[in-house]
N, C-alpha and C positions, 0 to 999 in steps of 0.2 A: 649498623647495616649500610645507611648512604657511604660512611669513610671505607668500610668497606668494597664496595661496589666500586668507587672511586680509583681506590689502590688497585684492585683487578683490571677496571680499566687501562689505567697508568703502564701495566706491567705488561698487557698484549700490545699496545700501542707499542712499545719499548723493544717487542721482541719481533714484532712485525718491522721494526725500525721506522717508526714513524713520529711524526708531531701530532699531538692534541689539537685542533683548530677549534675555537668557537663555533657554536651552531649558530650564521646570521641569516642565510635563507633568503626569499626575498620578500618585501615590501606588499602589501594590498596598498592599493590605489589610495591616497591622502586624502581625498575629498576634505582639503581643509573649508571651514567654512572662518570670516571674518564675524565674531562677535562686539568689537567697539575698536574704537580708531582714536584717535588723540594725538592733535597738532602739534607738534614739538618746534624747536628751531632747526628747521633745516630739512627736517625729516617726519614723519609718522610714528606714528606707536599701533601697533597693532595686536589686538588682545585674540588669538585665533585657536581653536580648537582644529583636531585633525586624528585621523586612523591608523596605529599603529598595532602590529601584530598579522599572523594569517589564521591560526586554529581558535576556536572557542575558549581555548582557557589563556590566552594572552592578547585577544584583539579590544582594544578599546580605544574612546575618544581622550586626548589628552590635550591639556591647555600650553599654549606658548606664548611669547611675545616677541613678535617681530617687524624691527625696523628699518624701515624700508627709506632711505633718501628722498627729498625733491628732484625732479627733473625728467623722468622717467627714461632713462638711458638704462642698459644694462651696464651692472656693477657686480665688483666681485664682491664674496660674502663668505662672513664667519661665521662656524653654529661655534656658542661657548657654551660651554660647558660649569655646572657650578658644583661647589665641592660639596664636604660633606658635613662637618664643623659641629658634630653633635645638636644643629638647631634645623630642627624638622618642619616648622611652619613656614617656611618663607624655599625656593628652589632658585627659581628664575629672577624674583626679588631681589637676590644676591648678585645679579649682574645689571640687572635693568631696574630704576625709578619705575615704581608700581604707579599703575594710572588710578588716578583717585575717583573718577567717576565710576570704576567698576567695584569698589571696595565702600562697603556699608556706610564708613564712618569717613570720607573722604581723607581730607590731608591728617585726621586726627586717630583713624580706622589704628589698629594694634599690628594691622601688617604694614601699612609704612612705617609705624614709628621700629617695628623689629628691622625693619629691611634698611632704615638708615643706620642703626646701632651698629648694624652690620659690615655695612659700607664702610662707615666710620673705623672702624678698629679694623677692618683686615685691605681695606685700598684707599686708605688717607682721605677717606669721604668723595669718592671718586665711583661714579656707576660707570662701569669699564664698557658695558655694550654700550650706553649711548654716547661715549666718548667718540668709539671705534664709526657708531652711525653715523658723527657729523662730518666723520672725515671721508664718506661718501660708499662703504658698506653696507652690504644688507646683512644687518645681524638678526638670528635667531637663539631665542633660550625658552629651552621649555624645559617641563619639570620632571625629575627622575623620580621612578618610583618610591612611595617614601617620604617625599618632599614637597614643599606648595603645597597646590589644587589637586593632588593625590597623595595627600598625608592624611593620619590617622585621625578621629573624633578628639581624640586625648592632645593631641601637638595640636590643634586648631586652641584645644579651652584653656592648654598650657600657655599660647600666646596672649589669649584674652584678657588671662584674669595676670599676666607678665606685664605688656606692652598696654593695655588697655582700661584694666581694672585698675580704678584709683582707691581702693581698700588695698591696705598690705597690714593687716593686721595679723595674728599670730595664724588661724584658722587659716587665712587666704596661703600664707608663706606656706604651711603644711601641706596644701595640695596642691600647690604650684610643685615641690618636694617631690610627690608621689606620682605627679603625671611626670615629670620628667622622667626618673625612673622607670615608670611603664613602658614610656615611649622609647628611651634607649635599650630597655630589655626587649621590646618589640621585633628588632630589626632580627636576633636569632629566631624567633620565633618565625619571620614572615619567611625567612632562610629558609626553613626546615619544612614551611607548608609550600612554598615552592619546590623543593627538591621533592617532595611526593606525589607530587605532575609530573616530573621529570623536567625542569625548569630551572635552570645556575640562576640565583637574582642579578650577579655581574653579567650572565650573557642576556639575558634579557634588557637590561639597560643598554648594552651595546646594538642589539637589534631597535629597541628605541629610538638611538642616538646614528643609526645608519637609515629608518624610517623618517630622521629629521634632515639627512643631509641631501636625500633624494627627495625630500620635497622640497627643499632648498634650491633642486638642480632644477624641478619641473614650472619653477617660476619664472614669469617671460622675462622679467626685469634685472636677472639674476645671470652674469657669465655663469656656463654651468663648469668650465674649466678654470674656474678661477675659484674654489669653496677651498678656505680653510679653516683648522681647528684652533681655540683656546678652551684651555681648563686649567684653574689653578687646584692646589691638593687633589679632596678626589675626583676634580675634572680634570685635573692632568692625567690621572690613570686612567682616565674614560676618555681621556685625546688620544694617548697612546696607543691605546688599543683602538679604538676609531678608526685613526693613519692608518694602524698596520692590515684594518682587516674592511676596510672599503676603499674599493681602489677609485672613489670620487674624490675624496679629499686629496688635494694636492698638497699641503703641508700642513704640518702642527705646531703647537707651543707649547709647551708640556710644566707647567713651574710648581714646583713642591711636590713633587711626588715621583720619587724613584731611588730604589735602594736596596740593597743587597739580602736575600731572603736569609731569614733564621727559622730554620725548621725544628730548632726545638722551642721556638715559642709558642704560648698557649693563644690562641684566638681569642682576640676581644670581641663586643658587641656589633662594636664598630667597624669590624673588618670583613663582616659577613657579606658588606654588599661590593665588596670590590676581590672576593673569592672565588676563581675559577680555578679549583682545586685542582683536575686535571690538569693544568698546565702548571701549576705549581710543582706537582709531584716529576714531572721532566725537567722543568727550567727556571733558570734564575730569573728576576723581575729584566735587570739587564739584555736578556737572551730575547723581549720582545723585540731586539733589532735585527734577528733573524726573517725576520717578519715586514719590520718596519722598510729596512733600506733597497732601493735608492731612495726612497720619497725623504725629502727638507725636511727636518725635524731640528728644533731647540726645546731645551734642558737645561732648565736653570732652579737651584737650588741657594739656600740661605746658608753661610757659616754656620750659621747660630741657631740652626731652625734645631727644635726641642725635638721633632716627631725623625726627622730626617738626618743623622749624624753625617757630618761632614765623612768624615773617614769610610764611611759605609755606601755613600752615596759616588764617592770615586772611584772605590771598584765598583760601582754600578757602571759609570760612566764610562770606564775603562772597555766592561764587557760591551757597553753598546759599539764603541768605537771598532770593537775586532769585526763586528758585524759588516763596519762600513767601509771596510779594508778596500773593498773598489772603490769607492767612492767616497774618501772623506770628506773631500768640498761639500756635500750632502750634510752633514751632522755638523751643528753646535752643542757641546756642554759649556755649562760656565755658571760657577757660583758669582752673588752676591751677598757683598756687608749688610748683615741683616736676620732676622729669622722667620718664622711664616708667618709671612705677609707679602700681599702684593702693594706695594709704594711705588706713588708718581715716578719714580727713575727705574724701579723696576716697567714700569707700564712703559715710559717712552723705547724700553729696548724690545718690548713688543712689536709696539708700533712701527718701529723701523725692521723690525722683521717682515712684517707682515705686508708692510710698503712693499720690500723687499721682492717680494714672492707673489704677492696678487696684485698687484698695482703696478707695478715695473713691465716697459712694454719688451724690454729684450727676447730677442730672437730665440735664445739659445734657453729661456727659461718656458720653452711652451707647452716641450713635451720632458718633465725634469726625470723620468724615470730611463729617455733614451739621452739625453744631451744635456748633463748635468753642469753647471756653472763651474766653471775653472774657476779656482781664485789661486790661494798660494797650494803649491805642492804640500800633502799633508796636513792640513787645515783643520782638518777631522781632528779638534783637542778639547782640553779644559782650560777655562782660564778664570783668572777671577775680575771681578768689575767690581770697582770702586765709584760710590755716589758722590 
């Protein structure tokens, strides 16, 4: 009945000649409040709750962490965004060192030891927001539904008796086994009791994730012209769409995720929170550049990345670039030696982006949507980067 409904929509949208837009609406008031704070080098850690949503069946308090520089100057700021990686108990973890005074078991607690394993294997032991904060950013990551401080009972005891239980005897492996299972079957399940609200779980993350960049803008210490986006895998599809559909964010970073739709493939578990079906049924993943340009965007993608094939992910890139036909100095693609993963030399081509665009005091970058940076004629390309 909902695939139904869906395809009906598609087809009046189609025949009216028009595009699907996400439902983002706007914002109620953040009333963030600061729950604990934690002295870092350089900068703060802030552990803060705040209101997102406007009707009864999607307003609630959600947890973030956000850091804030010494000095109290305004600075420019990035909300990152973290993926999605099959591992449900950790969100914001995935980008930020969890503060140990707020977690049971401090430096020994089962979500630092997940959120380092983490780190470890997918950014070379590298927490990338506080990298980004000592270099004089206000970064914000909070948690997508789903994930962290709004994950299930089941991904909470999955991490417990994983990261935390020193029994691994045959009984413990068995239902370590069956929660995981639960929890990845979960995510269609939570699909389908959202779609009976009338509710996309992708649009509602992206109302989330524009609830986060306008609270970002309402902070004193924060250029509110200066917010950009990072998301690696499924934060790059929740940067992308971010860019294209809140005109706060002045540029994004988009890495591991984008590629060319196969509409005869069957839907995994896993794909349920990054499906906005509507706009699937009109357009290619590609075709968000319809949307996205002028605004600065990079895309960068692995040779070798398992989930994203090279050849598939070029005519993605191809299709973004038609998009930026006025405006190619606007758009990077560009692969890198590698597969998914974010690594130190992937991170420093971030960071030089991102200098790039919110750090950089040139004239001509202030308003990039009217006075886009010249560089070479046709810029707008692919290329590949070697480490």
């Amino acid at each position: 009945m909902i695939r139904l409904g869906i395809v009906m929509m598609s087809f009046l949208l189609s025949v009216a000649g028009m595009l699907y837009v996400p439902r983002v609406g706007k914002s109620v008031r953040p009333d963030m409040t600061t729950l604990a704070v934690e002295d870092r080098d350089g900068y703060e850690c802030r552990h803060v709750e705040f209101t997102v949503g406007r009707k009864s069946t999607d307003k609630e308090r959600i947890r973030a962490y956000l850091l804030v520089p010494n000095g109290g100057t305004k600075c420019p700021a990035v909300l990152m965004l973290h993926d999605h990686g099959a591992r449900f108990d950790i969100g914001k973890e995935k980008l930020v060192k969890p503060m140990e005074t707020i977690l049971e078991m401090g430096a020994e607690d089962h979500i630092m030891k997940s959120s380092r394993q983490w780190v470890d294997k997918n950014f070379d032991g590298v927490y990338l927001a506080d990298s980004l904060a000592s270099l004089g950013y206000v970064v914000m990551v909070a948690d997508a539904l789903y994930w962290g401080e709004r994950s299930s009972e089941d991904a909470h005891r999955w991490s417990e008796l994983t990261y935390g239980s020193t029994r691994k005897d045959q009984a413990v492996k068995d239902t370590i086994k069956v929660l995981k299972t639960r929890v990845y079957d979960g995510q269609e399940t939570l699909y389908h009791e959202l779609r009976s609200q009338d509710v996309i779980w992708a649009e509602k993350m992206l109302r989330d994730d524009v609830a986060s960049v306008r609270l970002l803008k309402s902070l004193p210490y924060v250029d509110k012209k200066k917010i950009g986006a990072f998301g690696f895998s499924m934060g790059a599809h929740r940067c992308w769409m971010l860019a294209a559909f809140c005109k706060d964010v002045r540029c994004g970073v988009a890495l591991s995720w984008m590629t060319t739709l196969d509409r005869e493939e069957r839907m995994k578990a896993s794909d349920y929170s990054m499906a906005v079906m509507p706009m699937r049924e009109q357009m290619d993943f590609g075709d968000i550049g319809r949307f996205l340009a002028p605004k600065p965007m990079l895309f960068m993608s692995g040779t070798t990345d398992h989930l994203f094939p090279k050849d598939k992910v070029s005519i993605a890139f191809e299709k973004l670039q038609s998009h930026y036909s006025d405006c190619p100095e606007n758009l990077e693609t560009m692969f890198f030696d590698g597969g998914h993963h974010c690594g130190k030399y992937v991170q420093s081509v971030i960071f030089d982006y991102l200098e790039k665009h919110l750090q950089a005091e040139s004239p001509e970058m202030k308003n990039p949507a009217q006075t886009p940076v010249m560089t070479e004629p046709g810029s707008s390309y692919t290329r590949d980067i070697k480490s």
